[in-house]
N, C-alpha and C positions, 0 to 999 in steps of 0.2 A: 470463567475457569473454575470458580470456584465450588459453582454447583456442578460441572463433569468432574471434578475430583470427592467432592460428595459422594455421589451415584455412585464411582467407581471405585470409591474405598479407600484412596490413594493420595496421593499431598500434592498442594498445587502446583511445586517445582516437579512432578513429577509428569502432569498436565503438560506443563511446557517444554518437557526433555521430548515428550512426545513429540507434539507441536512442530516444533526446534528440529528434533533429531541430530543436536550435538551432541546428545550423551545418550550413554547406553541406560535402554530398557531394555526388562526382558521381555520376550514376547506373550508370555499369558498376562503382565501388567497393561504392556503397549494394547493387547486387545482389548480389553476391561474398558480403557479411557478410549479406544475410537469407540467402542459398540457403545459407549455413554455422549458422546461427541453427538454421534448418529442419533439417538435418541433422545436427543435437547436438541438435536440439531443446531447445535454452536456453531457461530463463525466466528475466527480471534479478530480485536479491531484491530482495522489498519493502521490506525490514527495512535494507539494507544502503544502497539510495535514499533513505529517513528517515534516514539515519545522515549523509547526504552533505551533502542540502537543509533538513537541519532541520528535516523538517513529519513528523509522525509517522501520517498518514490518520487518528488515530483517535481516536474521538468515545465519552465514557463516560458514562453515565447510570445515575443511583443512584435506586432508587424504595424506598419502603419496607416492601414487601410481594411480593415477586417470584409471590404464589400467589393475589395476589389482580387477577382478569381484567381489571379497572378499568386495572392499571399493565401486563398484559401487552398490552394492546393497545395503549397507548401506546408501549412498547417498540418493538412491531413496526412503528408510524407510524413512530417515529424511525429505526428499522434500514432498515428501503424508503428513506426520503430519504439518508440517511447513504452507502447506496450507490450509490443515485444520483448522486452526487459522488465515487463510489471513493474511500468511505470505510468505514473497519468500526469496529464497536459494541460496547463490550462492557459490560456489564449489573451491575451491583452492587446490593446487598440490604440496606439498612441497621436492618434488623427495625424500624422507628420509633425509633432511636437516636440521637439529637439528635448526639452526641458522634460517630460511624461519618460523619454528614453531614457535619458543619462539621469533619471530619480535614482536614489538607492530604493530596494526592497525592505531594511532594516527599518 
């Protein structure tokens, strides 16, 4: 962000009003920072936006058989909706381990 606010001449809260579109820009500023966006070709991190807002996109589901087709199709329903809400999924395998399930995550 720091170097599209560089390029664009503008301050890096003003990068992310962009970004964001919670707050007003005007538009020959909001221009300025995409045509410098475009030409760094930035992408904002995912990773670093979770860090910010506290939400983490991510959706985890434990089945306990990962080989067997019954759970991989569920998988895959759950993965289509998950990012359907830009969200990603990531898949755990608890071999039918009672104890693997009821771990905490923490």
């Amino acid at each position: 962000m720091k170097d599209v606010a560089k390029l664009a001449g503008v301050s890096i809260a003003t990068v992310s009003n962009v970004l964001s579109g919670n707050k007003y820009v005007s538009p020959e500023l909001r221009e300025k920072v995409l045509e410098s966006i475009d030409r760094l070709q930035y992408r904002p991190s995912k990773i670093a936006r979770s860090l910010k807002i506290k939400k983490s996109f991510l959706v985890g589901l434990m089945v306990p058989d990962i080989t067997n087709p019954y759970f991989a199709e569920i998988a895959r329903g759950v993965e289509s909706v998950a990012l359907e809400h830009d969200y990603q999924m990531f898949l755990c395998n608890s071999d039918g381990e009672k104890s693997r399930e009821e771990a905490p995550f923490a």
